[in-house]
Jmol script that loads the backbone (N, CA, C; Angstrom):
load data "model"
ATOM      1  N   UNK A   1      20.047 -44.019  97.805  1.00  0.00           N
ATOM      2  CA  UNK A   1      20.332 -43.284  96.610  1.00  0.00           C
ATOM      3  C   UNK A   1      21.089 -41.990  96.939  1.00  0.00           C
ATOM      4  N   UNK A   2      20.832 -41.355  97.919  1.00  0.00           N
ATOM      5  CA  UNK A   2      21.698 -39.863  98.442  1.00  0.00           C
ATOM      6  C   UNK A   2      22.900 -40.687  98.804  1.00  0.00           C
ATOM      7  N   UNK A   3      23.506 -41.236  99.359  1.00  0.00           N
ATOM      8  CA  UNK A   3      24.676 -41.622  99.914  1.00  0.00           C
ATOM      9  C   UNK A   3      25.204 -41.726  98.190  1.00  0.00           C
ATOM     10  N   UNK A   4      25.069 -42.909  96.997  1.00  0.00           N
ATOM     11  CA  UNK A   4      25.626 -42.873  95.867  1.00  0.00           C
ATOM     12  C   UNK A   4      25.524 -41.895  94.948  1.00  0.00           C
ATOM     13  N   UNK A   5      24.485 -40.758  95.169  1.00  0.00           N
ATOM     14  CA  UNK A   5      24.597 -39.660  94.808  1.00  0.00           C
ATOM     15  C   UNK A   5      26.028 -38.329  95.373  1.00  0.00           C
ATOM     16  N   UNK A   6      25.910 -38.708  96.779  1.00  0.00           N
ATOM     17  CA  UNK A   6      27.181 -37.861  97.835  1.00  0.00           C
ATOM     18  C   UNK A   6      28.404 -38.716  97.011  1.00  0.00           C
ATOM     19  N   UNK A   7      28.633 -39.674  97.212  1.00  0.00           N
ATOM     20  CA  UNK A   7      29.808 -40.632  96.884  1.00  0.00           C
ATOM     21  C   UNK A   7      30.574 -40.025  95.430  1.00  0.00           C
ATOM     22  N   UNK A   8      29.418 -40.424  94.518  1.00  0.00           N
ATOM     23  CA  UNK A   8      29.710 -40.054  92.907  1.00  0.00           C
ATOM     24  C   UNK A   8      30.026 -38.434  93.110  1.00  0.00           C
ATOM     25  N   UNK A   9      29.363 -37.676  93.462  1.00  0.00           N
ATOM     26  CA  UNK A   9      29.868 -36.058  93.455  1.00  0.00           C
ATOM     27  C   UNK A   9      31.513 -36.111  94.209  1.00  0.00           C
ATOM     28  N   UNK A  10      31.695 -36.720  95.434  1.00  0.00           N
ATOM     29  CA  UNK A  10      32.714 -36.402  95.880  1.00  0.00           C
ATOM     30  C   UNK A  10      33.955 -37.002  94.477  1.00  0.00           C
ATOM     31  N   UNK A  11      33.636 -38.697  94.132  1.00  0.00           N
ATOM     32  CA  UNK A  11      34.339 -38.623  93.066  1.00  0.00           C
ATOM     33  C   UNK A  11      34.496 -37.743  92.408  1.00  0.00           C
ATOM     34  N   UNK A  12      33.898 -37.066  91.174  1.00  0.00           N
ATOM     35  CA  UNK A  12      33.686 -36.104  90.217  1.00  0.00           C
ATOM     36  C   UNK A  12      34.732 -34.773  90.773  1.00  0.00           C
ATOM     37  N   UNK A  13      34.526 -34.277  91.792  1.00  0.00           N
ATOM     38  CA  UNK A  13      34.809 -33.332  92.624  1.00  0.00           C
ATOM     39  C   UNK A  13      36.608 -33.362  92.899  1.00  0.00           C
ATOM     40  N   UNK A  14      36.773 -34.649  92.963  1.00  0.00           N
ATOM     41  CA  UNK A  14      38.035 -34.971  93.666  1.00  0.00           C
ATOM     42  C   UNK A  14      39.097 -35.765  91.805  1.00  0.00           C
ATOM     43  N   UNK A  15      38.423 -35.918  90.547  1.00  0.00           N
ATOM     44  CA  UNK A  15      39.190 -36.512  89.804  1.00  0.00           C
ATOM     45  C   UNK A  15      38.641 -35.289  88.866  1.00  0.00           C
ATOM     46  N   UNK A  16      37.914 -34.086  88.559  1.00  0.00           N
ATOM     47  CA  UNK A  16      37.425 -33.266  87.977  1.00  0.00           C
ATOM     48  C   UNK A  16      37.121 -31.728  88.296  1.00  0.00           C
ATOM     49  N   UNK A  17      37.976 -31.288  89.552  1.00  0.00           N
ATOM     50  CA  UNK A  17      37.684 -30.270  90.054  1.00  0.00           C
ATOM     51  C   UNK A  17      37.536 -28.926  89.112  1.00  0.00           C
ATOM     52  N   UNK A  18      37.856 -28.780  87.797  1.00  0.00           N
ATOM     53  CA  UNK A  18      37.693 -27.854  87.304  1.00  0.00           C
ATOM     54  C   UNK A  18      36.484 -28.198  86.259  1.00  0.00           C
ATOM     55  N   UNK A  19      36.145 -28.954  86.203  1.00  0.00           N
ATOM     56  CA  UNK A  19      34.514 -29.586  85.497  1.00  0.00           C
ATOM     57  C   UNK A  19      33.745 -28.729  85.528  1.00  0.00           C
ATOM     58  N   UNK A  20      32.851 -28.333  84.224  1.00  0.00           N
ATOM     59  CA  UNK A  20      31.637 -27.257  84.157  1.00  0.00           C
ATOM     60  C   UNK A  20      30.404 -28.269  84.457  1.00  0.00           C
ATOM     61  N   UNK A  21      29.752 -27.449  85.491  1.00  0.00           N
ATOM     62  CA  UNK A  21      28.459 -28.395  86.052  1.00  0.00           C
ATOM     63  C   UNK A  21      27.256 -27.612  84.974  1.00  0.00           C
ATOM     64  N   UNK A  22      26.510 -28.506  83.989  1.00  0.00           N
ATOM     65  CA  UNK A  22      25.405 -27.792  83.522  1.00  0.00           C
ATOM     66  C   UNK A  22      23.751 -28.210  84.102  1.00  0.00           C
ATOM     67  N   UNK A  23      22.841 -27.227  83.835  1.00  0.00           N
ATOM     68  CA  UNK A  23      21.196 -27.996  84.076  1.00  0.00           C
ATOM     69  C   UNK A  23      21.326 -27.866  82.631  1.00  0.00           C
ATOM     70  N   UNK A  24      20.845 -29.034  82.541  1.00  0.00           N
ATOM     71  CA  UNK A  24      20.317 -28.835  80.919  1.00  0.00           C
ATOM     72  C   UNK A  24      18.916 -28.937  81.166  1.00  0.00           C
ATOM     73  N   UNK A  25      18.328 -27.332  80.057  1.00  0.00           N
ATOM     74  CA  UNK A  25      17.117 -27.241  79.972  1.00  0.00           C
ATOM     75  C   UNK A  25      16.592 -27.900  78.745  1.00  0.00           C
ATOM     76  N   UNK A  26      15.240 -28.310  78.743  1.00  0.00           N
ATOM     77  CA  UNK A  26      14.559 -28.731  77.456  1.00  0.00           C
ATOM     78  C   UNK A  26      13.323 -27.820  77.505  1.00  0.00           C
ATOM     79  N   UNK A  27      13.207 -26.860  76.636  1.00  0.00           N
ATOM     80  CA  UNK A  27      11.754 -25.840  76.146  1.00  0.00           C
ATOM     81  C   UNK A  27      11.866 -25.093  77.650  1.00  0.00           C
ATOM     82  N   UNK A  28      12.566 -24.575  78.226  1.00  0.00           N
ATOM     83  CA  UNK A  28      12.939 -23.898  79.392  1.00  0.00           C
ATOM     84  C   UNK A  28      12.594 -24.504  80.510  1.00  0.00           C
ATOM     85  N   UNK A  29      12.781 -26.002  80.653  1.00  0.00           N
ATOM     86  CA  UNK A  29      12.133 -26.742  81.925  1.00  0.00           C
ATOM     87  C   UNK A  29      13.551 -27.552  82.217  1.00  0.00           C
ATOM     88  N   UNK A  30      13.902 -27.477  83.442  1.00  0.00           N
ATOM     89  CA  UNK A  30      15.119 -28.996  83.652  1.00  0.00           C
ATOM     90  C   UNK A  30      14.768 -30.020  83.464  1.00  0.00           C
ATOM     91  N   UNK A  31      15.398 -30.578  82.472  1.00  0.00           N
ATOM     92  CA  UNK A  31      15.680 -31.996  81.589  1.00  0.00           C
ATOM     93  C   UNK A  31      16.513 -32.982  82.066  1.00  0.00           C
ATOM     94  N   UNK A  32      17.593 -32.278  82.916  1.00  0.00           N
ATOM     95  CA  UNK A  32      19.067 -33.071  83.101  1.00  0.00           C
ATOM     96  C   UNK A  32      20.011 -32.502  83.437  1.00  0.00           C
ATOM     97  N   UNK A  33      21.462 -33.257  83.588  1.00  0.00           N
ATOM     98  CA  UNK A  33      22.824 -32.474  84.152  1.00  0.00           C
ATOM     99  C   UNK A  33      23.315 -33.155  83.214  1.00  0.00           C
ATOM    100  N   UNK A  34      24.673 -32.240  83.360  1.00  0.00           N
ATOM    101  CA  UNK A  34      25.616 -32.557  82.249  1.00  0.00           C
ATOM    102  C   UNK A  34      26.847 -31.898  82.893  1.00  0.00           C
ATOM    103  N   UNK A  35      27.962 -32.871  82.891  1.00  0.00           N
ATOM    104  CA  UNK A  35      29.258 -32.643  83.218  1.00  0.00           C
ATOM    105  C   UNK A  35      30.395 -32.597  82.357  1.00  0.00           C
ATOM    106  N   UNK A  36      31.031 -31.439  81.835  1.00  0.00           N
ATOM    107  CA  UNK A  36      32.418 -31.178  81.125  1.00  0.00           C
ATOM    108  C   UNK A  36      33.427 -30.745  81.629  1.00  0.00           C
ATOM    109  N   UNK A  37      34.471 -31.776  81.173  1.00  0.00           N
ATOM    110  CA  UNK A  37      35.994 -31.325  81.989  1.00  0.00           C
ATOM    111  C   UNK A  37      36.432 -30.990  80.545  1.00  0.00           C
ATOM    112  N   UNK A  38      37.249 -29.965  80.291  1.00  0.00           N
ATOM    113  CA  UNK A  38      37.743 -29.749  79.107  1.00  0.00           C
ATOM    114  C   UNK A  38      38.546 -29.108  79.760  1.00  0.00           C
ATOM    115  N   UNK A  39      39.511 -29.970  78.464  1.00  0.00           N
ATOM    116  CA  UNK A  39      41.294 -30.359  79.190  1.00  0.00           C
ATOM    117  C   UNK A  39      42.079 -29.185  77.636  1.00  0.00           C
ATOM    118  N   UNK A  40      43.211 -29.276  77.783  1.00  0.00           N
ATOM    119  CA  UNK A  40      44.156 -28.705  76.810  1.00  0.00           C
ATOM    120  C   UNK A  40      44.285 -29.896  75.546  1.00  0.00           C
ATOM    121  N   UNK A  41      44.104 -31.357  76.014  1.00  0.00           N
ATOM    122  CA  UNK A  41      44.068 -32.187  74.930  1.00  0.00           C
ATOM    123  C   UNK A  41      42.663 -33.181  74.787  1.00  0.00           C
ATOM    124  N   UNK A  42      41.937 -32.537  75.734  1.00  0.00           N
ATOM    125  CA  UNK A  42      40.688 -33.180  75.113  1.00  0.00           C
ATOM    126  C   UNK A  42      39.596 -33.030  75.983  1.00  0.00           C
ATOM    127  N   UNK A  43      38.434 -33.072  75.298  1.00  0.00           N
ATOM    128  CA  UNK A  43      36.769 -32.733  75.890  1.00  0.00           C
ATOM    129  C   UNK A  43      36.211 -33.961  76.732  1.00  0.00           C
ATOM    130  N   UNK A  44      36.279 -34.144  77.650  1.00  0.00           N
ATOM    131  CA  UNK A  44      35.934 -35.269  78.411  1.00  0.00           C
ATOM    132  C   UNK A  44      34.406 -34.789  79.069  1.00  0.00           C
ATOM    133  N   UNK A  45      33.271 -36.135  78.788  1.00  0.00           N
ATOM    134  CA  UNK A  45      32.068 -35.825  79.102  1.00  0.00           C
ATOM    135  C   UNK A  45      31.940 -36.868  80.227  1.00  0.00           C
ATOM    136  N   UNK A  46      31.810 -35.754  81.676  1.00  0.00           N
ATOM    137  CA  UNK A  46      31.899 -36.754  82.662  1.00  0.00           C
ATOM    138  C   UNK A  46      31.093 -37.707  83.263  1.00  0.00           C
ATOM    139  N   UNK A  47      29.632 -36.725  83.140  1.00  0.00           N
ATOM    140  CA  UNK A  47      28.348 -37.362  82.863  1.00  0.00           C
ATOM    141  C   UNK A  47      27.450 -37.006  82.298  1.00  0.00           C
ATOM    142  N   UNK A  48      26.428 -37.060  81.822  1.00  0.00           N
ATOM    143  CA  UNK A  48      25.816 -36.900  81.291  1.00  0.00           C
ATOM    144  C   UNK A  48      24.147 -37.537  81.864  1.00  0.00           C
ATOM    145  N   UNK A  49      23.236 -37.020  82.052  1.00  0.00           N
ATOM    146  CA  UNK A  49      21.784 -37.500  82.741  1.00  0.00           C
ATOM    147  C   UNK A  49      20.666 -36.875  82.413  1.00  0.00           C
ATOM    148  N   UNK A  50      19.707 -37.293  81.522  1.00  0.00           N
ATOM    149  CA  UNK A  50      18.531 -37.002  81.249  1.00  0.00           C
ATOM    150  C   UNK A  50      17.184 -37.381  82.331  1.00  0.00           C
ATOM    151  N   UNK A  51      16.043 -36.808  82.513  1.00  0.00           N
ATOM    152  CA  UNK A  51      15.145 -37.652  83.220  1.00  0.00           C
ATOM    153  C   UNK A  51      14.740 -38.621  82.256  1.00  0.00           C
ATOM    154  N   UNK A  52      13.690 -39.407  82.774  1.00  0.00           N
ATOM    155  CA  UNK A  52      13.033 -40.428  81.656  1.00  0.00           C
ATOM    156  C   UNK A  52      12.121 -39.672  80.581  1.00  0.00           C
ATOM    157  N   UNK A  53      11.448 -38.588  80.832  1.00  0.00           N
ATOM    158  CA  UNK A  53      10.605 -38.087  79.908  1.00  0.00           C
ATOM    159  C   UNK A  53      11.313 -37.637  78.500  1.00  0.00           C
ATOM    160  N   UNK A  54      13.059 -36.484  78.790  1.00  0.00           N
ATOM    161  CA  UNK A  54      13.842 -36.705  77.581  1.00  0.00           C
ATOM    162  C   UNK A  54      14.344 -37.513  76.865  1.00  0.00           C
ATOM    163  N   UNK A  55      14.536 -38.879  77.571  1.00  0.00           N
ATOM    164  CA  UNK A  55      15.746 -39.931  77.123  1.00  0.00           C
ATOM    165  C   UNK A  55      14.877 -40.416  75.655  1.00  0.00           C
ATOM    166  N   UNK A  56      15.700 -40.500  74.842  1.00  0.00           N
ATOM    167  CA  UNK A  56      15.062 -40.875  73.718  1.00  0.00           C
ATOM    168  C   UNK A  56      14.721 -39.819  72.667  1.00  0.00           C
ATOM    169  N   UNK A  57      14.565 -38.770  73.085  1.00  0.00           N
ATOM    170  CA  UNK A  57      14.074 -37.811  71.937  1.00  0.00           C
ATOM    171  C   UNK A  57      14.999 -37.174  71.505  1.00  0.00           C
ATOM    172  N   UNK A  58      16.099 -37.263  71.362  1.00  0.00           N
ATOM    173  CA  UNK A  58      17.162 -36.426  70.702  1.00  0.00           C
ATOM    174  C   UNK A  58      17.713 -35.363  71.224  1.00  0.00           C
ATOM    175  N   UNK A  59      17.619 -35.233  72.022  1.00  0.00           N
ATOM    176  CA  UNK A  59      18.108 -34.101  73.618  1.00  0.00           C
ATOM    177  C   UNK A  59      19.476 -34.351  73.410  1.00  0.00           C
ATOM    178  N   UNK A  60      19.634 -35.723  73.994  1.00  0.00           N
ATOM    179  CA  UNK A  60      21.079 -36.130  74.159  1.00  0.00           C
ATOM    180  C   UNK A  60      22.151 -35.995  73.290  1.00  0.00           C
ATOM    181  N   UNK A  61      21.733 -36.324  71.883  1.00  0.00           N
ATOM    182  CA  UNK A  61      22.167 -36.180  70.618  1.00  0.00           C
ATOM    183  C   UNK A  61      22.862 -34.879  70.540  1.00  0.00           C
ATOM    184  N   UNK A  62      21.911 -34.098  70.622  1.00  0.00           N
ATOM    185  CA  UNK A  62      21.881 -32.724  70.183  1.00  0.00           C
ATOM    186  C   UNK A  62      23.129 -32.031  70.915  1.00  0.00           C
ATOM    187  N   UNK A  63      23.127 -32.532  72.428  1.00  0.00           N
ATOM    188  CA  UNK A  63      23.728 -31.835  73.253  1.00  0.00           C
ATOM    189  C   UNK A  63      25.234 -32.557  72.811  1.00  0.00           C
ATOM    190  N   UNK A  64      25.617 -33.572  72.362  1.00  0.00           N
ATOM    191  CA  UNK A  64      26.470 -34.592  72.404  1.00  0.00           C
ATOM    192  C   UNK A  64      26.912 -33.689  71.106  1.00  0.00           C
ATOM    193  N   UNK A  65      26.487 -33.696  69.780  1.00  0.00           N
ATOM    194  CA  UNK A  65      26.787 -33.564  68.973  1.00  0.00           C
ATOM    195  C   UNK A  65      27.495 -31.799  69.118  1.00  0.00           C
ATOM    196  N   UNK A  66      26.574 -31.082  69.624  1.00  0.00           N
ATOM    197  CA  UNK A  66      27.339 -29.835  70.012  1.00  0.00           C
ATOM    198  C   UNK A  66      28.743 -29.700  70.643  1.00  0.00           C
ATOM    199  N   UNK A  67      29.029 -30.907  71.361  1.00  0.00           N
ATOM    200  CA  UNK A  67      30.523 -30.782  71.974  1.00  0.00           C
ATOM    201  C   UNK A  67      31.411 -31.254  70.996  1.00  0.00           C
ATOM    202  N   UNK A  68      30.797 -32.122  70.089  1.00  0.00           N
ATOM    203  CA  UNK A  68      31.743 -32.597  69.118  1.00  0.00           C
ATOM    204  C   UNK A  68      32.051 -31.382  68.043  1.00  0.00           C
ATOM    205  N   UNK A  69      31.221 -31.092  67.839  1.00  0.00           N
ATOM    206  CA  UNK A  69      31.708 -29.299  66.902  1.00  0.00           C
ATOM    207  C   UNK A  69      32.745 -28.932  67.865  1.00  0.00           C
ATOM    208  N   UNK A  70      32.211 -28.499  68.968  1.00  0.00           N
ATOM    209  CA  UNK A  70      33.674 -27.788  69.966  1.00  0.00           C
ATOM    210  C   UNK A  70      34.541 -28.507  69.573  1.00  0.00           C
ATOM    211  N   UNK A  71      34.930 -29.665  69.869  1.00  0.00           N
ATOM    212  CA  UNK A  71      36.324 -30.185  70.013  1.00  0.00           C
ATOM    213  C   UNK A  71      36.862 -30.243  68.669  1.00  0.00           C
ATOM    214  N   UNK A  72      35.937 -29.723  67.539  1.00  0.00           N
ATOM    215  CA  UNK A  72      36.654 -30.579  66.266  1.00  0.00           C
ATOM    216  C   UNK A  72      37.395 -28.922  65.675  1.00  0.00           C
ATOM    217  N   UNK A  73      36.443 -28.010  66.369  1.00  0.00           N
ATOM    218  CA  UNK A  73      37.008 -26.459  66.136  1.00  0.00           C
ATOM    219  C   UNK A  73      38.394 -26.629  67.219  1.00  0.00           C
ATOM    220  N   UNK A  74      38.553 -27.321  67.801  1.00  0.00           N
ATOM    221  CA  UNK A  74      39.683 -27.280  68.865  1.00  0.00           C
ATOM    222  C   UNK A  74      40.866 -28.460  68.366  1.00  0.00           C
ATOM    223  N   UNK A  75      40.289 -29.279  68.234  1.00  0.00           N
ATOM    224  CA  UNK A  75      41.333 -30.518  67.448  1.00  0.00           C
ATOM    225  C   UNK A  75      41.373 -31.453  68.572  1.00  0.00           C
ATOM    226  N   UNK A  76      40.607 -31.958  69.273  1.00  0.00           N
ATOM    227  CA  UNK A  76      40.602 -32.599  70.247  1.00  0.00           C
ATOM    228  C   UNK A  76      39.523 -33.640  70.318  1.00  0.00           C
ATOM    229  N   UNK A  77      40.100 -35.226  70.670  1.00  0.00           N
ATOM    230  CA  UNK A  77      38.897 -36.028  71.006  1.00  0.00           C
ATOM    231  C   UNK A  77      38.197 -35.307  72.299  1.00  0.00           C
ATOM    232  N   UNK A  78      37.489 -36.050  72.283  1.00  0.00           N
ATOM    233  CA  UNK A  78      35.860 -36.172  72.992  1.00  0.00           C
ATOM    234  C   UNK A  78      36.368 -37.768  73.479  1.00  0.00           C
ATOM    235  N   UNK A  79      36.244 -37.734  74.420  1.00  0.00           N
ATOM    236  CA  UNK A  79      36.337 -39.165  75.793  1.00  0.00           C
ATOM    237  C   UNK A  79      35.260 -38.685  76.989  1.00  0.00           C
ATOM    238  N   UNK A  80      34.608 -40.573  76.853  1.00  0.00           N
ATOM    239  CA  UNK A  80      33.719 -40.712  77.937  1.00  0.00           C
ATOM    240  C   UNK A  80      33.892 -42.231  78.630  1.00  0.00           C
ATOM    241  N   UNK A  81      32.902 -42.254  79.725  1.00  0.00           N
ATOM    242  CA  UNK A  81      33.160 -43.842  80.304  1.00  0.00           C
ATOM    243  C   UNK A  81      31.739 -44.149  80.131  1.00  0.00           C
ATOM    244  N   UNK A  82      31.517 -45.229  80.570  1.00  0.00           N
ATOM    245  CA  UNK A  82      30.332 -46.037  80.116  1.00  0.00           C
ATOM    246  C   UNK A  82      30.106 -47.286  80.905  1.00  0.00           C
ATOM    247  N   UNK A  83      29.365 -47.655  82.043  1.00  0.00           N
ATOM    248  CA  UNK A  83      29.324 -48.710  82.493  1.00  0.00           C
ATOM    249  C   UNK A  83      29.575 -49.976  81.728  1.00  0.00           C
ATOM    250  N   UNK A  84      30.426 -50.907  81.835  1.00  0.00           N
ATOM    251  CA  UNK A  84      29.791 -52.020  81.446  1.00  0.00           C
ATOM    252  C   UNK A  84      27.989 -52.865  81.747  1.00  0.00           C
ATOM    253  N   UNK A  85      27.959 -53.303  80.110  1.00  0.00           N
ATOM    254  CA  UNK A  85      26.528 -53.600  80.491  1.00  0.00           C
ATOM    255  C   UNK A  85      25.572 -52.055  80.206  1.00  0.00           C
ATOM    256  N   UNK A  86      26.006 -51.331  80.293  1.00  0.00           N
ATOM    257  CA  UNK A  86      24.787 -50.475  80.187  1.00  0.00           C
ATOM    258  C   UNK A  86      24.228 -50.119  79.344  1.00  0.00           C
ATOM    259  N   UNK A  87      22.883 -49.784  78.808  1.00  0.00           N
ATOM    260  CA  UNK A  87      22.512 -49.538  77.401  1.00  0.00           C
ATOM    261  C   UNK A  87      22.760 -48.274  76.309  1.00  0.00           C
ATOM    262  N   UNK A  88      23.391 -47.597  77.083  1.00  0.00           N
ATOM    263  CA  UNK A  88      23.846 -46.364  77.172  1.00  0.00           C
ATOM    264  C   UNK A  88      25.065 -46.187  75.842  1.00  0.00           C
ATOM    265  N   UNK A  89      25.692 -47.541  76.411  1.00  0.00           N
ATOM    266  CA  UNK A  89      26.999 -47.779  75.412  1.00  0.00           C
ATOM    267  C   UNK A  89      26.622 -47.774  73.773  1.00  0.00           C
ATOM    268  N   UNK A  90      25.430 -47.997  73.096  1.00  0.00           N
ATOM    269  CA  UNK A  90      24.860 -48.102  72.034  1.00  0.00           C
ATOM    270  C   UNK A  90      25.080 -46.985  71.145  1.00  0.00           C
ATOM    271  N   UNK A  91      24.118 -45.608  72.398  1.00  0.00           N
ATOM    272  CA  UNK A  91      24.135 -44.388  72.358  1.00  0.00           C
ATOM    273  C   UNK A  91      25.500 -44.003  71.838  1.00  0.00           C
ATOM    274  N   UNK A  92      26.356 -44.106  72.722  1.00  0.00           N
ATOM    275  CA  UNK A  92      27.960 -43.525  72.674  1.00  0.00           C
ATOM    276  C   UNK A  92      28.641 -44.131  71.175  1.00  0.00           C
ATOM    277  N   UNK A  93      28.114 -45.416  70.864  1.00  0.00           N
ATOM    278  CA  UNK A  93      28.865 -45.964  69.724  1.00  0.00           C
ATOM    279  C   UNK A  93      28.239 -45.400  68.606  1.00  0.00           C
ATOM    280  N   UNK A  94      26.659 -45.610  68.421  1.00  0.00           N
ATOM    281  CA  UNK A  94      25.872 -44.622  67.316  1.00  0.00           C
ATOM    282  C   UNK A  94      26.457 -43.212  66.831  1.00  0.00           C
ATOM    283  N   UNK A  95      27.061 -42.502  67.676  1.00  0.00           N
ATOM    284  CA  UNK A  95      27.858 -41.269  67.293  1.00  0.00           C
ATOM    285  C   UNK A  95      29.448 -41.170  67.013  1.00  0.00           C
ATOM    286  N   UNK A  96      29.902 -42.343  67.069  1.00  0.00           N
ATOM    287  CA  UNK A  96      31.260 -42.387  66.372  1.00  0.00           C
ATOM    288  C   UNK A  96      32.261 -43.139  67.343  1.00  0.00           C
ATOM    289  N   UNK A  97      31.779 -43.366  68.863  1.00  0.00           N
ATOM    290  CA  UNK A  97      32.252 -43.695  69.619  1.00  0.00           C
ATOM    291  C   UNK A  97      33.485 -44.909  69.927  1.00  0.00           C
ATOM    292  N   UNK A  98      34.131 -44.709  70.189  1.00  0.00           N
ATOM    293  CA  UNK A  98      35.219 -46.596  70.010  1.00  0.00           C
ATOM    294  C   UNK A  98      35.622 -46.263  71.458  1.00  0.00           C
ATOM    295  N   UNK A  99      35.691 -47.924  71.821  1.00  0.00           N
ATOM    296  CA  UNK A  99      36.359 -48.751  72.785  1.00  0.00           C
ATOM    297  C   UNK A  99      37.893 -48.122  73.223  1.00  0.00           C
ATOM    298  N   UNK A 100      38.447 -47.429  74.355  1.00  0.00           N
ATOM    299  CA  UNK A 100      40.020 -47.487  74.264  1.00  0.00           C
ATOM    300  C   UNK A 100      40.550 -47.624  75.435  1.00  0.00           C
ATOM    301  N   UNK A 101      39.918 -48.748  76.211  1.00  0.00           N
ATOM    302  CA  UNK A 101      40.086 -49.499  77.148  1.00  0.00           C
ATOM    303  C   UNK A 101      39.473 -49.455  78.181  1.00  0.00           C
ATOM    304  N   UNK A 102      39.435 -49.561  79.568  1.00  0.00           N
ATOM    305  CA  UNK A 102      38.311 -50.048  80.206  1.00  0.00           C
ATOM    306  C   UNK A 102      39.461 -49.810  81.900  1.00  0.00           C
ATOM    307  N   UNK A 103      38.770 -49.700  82.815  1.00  0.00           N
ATOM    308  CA  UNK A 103      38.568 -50.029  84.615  1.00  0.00           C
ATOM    309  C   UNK A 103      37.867 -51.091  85.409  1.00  0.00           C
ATOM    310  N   UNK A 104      37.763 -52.078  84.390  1.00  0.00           N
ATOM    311  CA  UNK A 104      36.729 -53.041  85.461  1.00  0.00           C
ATOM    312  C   UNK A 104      35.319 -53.020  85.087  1.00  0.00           C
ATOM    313  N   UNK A 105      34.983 -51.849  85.421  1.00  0.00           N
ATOM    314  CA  UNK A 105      33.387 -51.466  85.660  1.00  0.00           C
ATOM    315  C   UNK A 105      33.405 -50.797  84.398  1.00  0.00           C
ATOM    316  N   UNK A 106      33.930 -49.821  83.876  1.00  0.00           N
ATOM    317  CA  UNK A 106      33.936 -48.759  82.883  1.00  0.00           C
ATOM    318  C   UNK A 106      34.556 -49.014  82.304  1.00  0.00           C
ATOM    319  N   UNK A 107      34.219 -48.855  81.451  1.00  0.00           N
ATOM    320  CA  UNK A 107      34.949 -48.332  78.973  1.00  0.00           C
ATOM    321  C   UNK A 107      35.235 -47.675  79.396  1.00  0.00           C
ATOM    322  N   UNK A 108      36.072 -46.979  78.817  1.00  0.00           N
ATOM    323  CA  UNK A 108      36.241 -46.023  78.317  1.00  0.00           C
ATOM    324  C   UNK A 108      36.038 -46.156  76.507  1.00  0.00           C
ATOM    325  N   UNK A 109      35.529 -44.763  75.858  1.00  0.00           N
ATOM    326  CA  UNK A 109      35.442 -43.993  74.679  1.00  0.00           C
ATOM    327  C   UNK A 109      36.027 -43.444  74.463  1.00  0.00           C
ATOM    328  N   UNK A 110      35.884 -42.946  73.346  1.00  0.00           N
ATOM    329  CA  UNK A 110      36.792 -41.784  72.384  1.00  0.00           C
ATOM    330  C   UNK A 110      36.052 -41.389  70.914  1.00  0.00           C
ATOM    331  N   UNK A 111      35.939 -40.388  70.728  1.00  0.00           N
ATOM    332  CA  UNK A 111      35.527 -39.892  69.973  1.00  0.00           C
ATOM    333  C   UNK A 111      36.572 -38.934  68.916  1.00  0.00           C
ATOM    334  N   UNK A 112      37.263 -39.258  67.939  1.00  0.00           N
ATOM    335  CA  UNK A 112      38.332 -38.215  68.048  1.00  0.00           C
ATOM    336  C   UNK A 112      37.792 -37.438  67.014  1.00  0.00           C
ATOM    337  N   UNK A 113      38.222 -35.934  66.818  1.00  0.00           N
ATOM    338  CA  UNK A 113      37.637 -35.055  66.080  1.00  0.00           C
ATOM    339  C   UNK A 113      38.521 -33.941  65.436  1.00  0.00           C
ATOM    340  N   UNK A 114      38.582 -33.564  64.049  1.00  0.00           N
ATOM    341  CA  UNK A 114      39.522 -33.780  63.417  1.00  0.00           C
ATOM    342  C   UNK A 114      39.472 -31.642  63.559  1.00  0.00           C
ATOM    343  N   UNK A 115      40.336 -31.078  62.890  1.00  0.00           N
ATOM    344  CA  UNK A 115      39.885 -29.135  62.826  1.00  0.00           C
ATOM    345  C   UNK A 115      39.156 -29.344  62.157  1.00  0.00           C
ATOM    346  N   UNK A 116      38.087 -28.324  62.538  1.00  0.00           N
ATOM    347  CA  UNK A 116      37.499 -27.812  61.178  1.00  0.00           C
ATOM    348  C   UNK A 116      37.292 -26.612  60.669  1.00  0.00           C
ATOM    349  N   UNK A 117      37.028 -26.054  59.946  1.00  0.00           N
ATOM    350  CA  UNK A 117      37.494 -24.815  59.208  1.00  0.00           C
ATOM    351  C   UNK A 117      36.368 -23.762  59.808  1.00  0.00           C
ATOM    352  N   UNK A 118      35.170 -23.917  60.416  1.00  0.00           N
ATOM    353  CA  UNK A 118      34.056 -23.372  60.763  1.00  0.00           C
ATOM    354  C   UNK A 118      34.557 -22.080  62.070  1.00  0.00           C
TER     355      UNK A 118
END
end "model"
wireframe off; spacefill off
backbone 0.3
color backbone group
């Protein structure tokens, strides 16, 4: 698991070098990480990881739905990837998410998000 943990960072690192690394807290305890590359034409969520105790309670949502305000005050989709197969993809579609092509292994998403006056 450390070696595909080293591997995936060096990816991230090497296709995302200006990426904001977050802890996401839940009630002031670490919950998770969360990765944003935000580009000039769009909010790309690179990863996103809850432990098992958040997954499910609306953490994710919350945090998801907050970037979508950003980008929609910005005029910019929101793009993510998504294993194939993973259950994850549900998640991503439940919030507005569409298909806009794929790597093999990975979807890609899109979320696009329109100004808003706020």
């Amino acid at each position: 698991m450390a070696s595909q943990f080293e591997s995936q960072s060096r990816h991230y690192a090497s296709y995302y070098p200006d990426a904001e690394h977050v802890v996401i807290l839940v009630d002031g305890q670490p919950g998770g990480r969360m990765i944003i590359d935000r580009r000039e034409d769009s909010l790309h969520i690179v990863d996103i990881a809850l432990l098992p105790a958040f997954r499910g309670s609306g953490v994710g949502t919350e945090l998801v739905t907050e970037l979508l305000g950003e980008a929609a005050r910005r005029g910019v989709p929101v793009t993510c990837h998504v294993e194939v197969g993973n259950p994850a993809r549900s998640f991503w579609q439940h919030l507005g998410f569409v298909e806009k092509g794929g790597t093999g292994a990975h979807i890609a998403l899109e979320r696009k998000c329109e100004i808003s006056q706020s």
